[in-house]
The first five atom37 places (N, CA, C, CB, O) and aatype in JSON, in Angstrom:
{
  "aatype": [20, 20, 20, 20, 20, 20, 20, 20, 20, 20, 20, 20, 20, 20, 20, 20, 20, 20, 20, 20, 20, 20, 20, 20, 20, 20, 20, 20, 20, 20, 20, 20, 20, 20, 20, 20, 20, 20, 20, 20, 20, 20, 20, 20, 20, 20, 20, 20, 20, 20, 20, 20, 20, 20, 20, 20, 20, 20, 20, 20, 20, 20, 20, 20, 20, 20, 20, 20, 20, 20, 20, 20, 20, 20, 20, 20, 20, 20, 20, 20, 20, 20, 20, 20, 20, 20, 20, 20, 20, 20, 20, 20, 20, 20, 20, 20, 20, 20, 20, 20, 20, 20, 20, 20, 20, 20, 20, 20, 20, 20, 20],
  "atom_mask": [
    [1, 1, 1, 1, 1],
    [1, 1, 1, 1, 1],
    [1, 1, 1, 1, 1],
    [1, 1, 1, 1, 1],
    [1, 1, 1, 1, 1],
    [1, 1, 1, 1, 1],
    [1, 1, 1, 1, 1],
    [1, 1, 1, 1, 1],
    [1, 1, 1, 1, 1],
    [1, 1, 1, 1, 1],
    [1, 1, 1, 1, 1],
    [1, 1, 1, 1, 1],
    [1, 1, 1, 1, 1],
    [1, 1, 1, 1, 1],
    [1, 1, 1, 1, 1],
    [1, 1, 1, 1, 1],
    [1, 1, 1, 1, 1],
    [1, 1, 1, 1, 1],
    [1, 1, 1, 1, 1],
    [1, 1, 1, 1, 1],
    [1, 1, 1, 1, 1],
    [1, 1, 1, 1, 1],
    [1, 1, 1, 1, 1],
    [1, 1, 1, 1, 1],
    [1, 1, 1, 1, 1],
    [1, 1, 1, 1, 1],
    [1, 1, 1, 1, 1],
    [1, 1, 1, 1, 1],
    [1, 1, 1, 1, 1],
    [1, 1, 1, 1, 1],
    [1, 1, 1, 1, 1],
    [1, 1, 1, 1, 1],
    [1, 1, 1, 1, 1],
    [1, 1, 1, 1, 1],
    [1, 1, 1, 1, 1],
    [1, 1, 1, 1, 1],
    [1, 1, 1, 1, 1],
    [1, 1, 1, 1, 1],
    [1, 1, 1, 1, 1],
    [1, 1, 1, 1, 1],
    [1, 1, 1, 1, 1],
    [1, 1, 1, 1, 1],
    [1, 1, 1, 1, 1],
    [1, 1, 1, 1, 1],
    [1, 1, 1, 1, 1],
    [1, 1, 1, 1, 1],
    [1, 1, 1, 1, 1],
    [1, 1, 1, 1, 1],
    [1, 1, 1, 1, 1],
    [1, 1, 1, 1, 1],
    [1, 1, 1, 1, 1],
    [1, 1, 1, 1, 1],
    [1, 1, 1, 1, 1],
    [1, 1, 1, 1, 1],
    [1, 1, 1, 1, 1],
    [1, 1, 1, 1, 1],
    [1, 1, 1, 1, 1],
    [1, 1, 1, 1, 1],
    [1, 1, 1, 1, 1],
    [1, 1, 1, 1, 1],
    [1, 1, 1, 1, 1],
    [1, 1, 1, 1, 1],
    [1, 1, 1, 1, 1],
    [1, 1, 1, 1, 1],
    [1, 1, 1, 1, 1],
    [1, 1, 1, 1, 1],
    [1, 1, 1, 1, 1],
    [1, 1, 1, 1, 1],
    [1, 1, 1, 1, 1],
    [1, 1, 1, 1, 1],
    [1, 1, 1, 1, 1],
    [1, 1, 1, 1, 1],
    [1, 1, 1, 1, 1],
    [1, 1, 1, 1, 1],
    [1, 1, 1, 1, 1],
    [1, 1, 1, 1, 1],
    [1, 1, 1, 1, 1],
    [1, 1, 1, 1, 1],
    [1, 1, 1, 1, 1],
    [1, 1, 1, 1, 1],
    [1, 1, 1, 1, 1],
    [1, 1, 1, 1, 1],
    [1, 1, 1, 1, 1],
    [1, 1, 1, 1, 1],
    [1, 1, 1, 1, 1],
    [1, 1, 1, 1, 1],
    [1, 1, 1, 1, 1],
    [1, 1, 1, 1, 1],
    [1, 1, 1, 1, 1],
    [1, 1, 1, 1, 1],
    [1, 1, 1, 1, 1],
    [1, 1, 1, 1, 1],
    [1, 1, 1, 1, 1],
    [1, 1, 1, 1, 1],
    [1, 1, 1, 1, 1],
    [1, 1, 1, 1, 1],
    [1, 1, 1, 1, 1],
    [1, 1, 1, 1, 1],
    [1, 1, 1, 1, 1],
    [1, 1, 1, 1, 1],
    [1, 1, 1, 1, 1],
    [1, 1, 1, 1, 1],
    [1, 1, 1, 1, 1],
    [1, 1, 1, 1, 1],
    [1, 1, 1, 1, 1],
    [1, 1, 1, 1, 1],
    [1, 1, 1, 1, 1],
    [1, 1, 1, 1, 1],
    [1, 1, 1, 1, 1],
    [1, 1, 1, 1, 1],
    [1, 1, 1, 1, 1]
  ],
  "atom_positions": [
    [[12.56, 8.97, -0.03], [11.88, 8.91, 1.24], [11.61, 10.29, 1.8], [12.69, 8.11, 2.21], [10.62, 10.55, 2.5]],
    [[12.57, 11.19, 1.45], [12.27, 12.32, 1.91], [10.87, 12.79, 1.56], [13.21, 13.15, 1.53], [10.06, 13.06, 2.44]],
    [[10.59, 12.88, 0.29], [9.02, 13.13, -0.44], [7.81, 12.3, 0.56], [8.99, 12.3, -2.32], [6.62, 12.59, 0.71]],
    [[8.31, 11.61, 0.94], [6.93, 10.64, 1.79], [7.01, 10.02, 3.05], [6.52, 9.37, 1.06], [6.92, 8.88, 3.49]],
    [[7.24, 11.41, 3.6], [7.37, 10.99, 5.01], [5.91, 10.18, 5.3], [7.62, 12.43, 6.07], [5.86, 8.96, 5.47]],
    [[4.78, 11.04, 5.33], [3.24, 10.07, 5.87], [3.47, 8.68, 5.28], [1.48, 10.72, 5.13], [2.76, 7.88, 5.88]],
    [[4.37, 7.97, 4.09], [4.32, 6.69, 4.17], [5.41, 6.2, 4.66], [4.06, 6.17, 3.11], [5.9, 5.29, 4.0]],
    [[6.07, 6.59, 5.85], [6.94, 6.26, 6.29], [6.23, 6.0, 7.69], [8.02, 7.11, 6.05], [6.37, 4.95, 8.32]],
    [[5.76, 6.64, 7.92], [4.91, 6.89, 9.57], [4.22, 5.8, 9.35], [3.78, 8.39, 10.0], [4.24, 5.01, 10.29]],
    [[3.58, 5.45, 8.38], [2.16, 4.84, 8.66], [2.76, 2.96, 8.4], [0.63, 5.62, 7.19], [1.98, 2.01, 8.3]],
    [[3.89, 2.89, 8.36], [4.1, 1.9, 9.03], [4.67, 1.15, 7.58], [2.79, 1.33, 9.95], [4.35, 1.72, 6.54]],
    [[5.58, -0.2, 7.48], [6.27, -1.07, 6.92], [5.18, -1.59, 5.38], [6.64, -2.25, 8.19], [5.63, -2.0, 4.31]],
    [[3.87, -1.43, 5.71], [3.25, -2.45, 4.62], [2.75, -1.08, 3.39], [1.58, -3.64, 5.45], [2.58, -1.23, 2.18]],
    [[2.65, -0.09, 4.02], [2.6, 1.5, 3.54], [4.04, 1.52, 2.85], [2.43, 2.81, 4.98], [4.05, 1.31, 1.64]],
    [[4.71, 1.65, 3.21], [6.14, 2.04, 2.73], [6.44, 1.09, 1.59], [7.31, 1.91, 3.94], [6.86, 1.44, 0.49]],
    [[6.21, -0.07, 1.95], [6.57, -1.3, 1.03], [5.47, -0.62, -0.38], [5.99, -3.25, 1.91], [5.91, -0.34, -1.5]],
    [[4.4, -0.52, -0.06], [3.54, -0.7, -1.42], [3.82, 0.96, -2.1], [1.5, -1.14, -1.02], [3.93, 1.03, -3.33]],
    [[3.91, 1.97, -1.44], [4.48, 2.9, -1.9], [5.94, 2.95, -2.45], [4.3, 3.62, -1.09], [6.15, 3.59, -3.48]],
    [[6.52, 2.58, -2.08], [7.78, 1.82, -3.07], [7.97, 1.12, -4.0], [8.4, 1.2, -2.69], [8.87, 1.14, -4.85]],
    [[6.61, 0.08, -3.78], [6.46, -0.56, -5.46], [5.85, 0.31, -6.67], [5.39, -1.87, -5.46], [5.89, 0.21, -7.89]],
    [[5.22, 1.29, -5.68], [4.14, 2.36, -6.86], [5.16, 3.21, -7.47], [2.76, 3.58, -6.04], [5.04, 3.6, -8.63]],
    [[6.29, 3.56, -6.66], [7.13, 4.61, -6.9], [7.88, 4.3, -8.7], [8.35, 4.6, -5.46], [8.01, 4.98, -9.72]],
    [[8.32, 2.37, -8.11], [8.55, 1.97, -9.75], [7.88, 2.08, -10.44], [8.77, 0.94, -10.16], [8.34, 2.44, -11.53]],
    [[6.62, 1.92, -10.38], [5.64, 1.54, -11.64], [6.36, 3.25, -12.22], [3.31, 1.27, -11.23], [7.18, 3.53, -13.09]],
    [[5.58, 4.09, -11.24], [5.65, 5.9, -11.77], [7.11, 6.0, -12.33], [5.45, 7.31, -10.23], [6.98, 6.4, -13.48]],
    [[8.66, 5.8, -12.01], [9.71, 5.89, -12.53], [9.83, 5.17, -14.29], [10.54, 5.29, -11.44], [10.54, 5.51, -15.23]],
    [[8.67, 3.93, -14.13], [8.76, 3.57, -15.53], [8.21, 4.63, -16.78], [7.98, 2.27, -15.58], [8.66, 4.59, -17.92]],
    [[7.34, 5.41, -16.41], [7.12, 6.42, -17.02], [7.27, 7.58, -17.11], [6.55, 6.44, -17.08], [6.68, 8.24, -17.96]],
    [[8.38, 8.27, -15.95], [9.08, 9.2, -15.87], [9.98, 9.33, -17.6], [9.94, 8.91, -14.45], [10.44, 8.53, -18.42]],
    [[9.84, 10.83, -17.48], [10.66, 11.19, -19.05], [11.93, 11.0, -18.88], [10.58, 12.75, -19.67], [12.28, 11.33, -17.75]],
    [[13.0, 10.51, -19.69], [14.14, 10.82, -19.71], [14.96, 11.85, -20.45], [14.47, 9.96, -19.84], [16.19, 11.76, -20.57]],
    [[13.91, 13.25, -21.15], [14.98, 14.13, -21.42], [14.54, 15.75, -20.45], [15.08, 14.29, -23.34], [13.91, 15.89, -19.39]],
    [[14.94, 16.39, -21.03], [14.46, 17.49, -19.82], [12.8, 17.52, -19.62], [14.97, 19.2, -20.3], [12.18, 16.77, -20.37]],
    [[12.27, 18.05, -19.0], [11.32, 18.5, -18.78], [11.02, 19.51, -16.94], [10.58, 17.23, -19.18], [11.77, 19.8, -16.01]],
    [[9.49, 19.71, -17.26], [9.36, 19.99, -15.72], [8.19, 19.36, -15.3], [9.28, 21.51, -15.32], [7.19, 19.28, -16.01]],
    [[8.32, 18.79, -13.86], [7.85, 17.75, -13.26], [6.66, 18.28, -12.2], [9.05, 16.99, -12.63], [7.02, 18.44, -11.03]],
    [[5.29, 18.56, -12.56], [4.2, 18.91, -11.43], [4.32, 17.86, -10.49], [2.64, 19.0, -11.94], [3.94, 16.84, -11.07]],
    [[4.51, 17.7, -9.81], [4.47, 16.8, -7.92], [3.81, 17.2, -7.3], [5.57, 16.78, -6.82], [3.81, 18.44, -7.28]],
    [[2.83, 16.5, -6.39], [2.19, 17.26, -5.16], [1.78, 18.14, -5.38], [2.78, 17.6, -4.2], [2.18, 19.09, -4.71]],
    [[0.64, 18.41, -6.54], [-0.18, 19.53, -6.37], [-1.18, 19.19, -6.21], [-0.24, 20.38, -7.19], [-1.81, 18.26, -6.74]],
    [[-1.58, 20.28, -5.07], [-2.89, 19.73, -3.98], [-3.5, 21.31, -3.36], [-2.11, 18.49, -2.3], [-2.57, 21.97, -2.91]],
    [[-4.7, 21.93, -3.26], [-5.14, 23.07, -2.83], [-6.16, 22.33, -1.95], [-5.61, 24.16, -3.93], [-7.01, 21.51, -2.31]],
    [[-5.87, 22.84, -0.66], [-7.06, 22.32, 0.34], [-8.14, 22.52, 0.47], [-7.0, 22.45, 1.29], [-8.64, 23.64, 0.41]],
    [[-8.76, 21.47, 0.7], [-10.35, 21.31, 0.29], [-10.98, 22.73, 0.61], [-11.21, 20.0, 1.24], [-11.76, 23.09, -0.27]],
    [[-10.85, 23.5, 1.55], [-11.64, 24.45, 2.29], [-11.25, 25.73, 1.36], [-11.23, 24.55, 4.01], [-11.62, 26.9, 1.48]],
    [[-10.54, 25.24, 0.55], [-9.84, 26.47, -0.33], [-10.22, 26.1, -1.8], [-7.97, 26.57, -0.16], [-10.36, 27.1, -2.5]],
    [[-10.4, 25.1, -2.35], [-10.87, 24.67, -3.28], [-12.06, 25.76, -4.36], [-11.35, 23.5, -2.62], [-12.86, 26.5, -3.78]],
    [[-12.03, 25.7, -5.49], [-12.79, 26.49, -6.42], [-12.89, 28.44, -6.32], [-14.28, 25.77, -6.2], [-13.72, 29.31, -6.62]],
    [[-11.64, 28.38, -5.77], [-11.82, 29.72, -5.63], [-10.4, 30.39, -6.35], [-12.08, 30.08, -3.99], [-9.92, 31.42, -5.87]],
    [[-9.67, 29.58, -7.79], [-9.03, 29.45, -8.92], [-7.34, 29.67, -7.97], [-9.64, 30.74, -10.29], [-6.46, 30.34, -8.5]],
    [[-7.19, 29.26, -7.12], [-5.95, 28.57, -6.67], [-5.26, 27.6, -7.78], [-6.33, 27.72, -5.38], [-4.39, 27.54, -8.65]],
    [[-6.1, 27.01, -7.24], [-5.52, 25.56, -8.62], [-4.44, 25.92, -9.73], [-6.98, 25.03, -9.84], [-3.29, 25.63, -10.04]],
    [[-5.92, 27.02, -10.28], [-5.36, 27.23, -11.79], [-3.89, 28.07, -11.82], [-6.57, 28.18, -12.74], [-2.88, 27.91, -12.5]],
    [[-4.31, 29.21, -10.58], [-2.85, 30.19, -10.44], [-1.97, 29.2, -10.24], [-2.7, 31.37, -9.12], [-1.13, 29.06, -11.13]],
    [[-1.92, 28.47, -9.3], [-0.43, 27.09, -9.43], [-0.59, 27.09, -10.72], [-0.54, 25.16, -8.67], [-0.59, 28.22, -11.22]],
    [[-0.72, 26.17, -11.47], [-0.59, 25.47, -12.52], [-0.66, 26.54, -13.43], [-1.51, 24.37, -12.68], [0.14, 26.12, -14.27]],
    [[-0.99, 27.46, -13.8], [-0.16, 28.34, -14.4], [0.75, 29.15, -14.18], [-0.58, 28.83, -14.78], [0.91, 30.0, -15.07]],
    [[1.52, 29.22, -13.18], [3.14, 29.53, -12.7], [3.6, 28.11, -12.78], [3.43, 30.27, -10.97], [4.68, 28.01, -13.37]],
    [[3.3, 27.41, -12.51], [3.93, 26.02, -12.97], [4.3, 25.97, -14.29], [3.03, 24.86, -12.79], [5.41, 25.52, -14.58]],
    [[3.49, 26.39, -15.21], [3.59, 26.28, -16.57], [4.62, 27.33, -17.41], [2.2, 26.43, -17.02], [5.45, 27.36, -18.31]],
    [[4.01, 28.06, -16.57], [5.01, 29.61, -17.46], [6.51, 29.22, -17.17], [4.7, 31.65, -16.53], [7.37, 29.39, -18.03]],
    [[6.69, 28.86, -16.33], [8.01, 27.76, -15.53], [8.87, 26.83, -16.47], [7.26, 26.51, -14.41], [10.08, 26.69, -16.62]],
    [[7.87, 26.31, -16.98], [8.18, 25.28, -18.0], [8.37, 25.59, -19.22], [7.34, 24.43, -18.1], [9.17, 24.97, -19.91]],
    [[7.4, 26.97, -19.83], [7.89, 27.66, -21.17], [8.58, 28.59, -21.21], [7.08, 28.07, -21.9], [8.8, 29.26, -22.22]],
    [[9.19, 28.84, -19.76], [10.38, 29.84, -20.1], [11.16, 28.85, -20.63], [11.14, 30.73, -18.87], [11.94, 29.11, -21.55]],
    [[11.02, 27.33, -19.99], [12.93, 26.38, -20.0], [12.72, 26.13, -21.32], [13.4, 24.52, -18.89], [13.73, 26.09, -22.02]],
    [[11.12, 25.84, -22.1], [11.18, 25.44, -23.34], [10.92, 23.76, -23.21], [12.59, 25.94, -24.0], [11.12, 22.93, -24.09]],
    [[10.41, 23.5, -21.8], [10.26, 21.82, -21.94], [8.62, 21.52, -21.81], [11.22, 20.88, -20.51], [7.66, 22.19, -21.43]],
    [[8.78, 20.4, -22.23], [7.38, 20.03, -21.58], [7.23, 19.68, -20.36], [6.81, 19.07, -22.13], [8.17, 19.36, -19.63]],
    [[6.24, 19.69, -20.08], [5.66, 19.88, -18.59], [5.08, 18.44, -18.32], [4.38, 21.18, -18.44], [4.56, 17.88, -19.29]],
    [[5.09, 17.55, -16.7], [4.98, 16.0, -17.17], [4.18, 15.66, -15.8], [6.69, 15.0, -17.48], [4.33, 16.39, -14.82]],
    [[3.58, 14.87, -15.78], [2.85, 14.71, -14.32], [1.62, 13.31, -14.19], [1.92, 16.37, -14.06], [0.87, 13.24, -15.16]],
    [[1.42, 12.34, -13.17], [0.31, 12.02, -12.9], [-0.48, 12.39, -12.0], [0.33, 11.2, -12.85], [-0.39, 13.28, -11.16]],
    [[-1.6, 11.31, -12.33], [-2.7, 11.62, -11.22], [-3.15, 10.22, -11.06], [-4.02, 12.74, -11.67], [-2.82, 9.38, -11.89]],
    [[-3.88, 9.91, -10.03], [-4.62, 8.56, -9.59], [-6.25, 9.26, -9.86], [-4.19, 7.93, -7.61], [-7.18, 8.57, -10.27]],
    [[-6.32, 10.01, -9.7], [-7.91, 10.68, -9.54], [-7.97, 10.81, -11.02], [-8.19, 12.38, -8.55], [-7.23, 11.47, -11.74]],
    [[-9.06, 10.01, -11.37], [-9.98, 10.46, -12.99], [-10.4, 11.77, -12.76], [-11.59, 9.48, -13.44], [-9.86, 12.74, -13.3]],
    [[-11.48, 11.88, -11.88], [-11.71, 12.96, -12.0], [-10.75, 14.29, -12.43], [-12.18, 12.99, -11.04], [-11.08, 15.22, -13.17]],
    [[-9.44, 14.08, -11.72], [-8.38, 15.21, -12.4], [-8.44, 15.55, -13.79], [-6.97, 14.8, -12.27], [-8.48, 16.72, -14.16]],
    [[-8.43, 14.31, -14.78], [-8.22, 14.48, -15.97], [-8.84, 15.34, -16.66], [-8.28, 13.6, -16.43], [-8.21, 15.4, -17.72]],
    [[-9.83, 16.15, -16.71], [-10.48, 17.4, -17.39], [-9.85, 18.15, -16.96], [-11.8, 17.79, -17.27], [-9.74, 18.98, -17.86]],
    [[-9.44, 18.4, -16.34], [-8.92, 19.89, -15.29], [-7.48, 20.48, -16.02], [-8.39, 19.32, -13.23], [-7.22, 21.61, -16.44]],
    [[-6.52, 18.99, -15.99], [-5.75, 18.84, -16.37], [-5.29, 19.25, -18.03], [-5.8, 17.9, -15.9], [-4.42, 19.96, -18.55]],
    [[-6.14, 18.56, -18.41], [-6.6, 18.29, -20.16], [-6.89, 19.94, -20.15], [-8.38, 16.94, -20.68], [-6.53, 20.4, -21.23]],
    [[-7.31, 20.76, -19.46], [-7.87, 22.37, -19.65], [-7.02, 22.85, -19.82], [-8.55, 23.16, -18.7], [-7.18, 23.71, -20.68]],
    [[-5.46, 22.78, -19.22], [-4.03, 23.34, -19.12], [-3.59, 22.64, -20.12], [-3.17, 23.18, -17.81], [-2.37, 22.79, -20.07]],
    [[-3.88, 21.85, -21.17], [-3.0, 21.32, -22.18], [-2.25, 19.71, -22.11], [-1.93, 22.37, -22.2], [-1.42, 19.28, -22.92]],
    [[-2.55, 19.29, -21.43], [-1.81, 18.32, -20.87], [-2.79, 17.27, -21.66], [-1.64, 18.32, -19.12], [-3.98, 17.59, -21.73]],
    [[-2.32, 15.87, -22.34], [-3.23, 14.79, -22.7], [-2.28, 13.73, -22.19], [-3.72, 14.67, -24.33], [-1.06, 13.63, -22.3]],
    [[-3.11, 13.0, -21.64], [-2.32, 11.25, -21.32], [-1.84, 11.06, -22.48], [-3.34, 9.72, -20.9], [-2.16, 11.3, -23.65]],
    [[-0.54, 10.3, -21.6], [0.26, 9.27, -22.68], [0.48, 7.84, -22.12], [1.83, 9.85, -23.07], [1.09, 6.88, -22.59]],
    [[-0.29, 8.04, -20.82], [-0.16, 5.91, -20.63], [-0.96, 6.02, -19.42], [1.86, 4.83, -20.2], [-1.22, 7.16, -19.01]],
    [[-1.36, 5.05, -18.81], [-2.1, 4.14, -17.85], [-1.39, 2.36, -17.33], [-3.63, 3.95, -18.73], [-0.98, 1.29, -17.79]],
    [[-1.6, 2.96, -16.32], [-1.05, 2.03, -15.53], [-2.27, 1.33, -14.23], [0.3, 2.86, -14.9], [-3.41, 1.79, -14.15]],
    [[-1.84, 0.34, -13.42], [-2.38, 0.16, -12.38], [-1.48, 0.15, -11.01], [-3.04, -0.93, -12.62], [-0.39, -0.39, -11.23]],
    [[-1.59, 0.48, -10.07], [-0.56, 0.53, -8.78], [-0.83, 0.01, -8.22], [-0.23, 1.37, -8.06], [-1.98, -0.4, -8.37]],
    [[-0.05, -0.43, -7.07], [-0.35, -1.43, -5.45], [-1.69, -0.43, -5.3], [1.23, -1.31, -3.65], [-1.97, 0.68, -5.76]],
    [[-2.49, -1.56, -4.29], [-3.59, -1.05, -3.96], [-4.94, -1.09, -5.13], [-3.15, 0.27, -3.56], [-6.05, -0.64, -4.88]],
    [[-4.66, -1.54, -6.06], [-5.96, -1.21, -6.93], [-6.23, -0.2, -7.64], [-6.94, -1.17, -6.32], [-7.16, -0.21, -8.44]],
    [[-5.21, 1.13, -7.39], [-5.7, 2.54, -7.98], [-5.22, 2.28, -9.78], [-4.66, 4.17, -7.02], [-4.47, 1.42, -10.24]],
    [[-5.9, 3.27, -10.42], [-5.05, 3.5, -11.69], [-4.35, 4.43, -11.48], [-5.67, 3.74, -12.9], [-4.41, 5.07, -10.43]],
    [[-3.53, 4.69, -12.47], [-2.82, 6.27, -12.42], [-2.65, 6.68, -13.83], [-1.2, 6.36, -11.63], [-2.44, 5.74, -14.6]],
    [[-2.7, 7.96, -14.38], [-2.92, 8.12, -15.24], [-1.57, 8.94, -15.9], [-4.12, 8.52, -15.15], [-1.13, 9.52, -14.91]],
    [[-0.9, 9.2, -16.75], [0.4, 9.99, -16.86], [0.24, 10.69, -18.07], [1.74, 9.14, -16.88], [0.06, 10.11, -19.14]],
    [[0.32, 12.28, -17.92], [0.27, 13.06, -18.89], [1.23, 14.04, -18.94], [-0.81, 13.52, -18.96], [1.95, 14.5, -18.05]],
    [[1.11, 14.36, -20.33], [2.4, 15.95, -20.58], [1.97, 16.62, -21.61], [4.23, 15.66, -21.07], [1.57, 16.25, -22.71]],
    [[2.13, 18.05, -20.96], [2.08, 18.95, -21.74], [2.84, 19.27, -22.5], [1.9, 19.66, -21.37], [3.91, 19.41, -21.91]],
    [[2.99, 19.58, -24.04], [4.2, 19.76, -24.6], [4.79, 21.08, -24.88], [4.18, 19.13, -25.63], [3.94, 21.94, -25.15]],
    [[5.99, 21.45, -24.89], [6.96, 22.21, -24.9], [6.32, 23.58, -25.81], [8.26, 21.37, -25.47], [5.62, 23.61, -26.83]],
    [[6.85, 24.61, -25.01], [5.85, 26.14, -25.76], [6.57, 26.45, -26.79], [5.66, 27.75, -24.79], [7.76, 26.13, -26.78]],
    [[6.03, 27.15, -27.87], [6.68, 27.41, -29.06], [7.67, 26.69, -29.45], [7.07, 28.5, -29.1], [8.23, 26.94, -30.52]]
  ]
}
């Protein structure tokens, strides 16, 4: 709950369906090490001006110092090229409360 406060605010039927989504996403959470992209988001007004990429590559270098792979979804298709550019390919699809898909990919472990 801490991670989602805005679905806490926005009231009981929010919280509920974000809690069911949370399982679906735990079913495809890794169970050996890795590192976990969450909440990466560059604001719109900031957008294309290679933010993005600087995250996600300190994110990454992050991950090949530990030697793990790197693990993450998205609901947005559109993400998936972007993503796929840093190395990352899906490994499953799902559907969530609400109608969205979500898509779950990992990058694998450096050298």
């Amino acid at each position: 709950l801490k991670l989602a406060p805005g679905a806490v605010l926005a009231g009981p039927a929010v919280l509920a369906r974000s809690l069911r989504a949370q399982r679906i996403f735990e079913k495809w959470y890794r169970e050996y090490d890795h590192f976990l992209v969450m909440l990466f988001a560059v604001s719109p007004a900031r957008q294309r001006a290679g933010l993005g990429r600087r995250l996600m590559t300190e994110a990454l270098a992050r991950a090949d110092a530990d030697r793990v792979p790197a693990f993450l979804w998205t609901s947005n298709p559109d993400n998936l090229p972007y993503y796929r550019s840093h190395g990352y390919e899906v490994i499953g699809e799902s559907g969530i409360p609400g109608g969205a898909r979500s898509w779950y990919m990992e990058r694998p472990a450096a050298g």
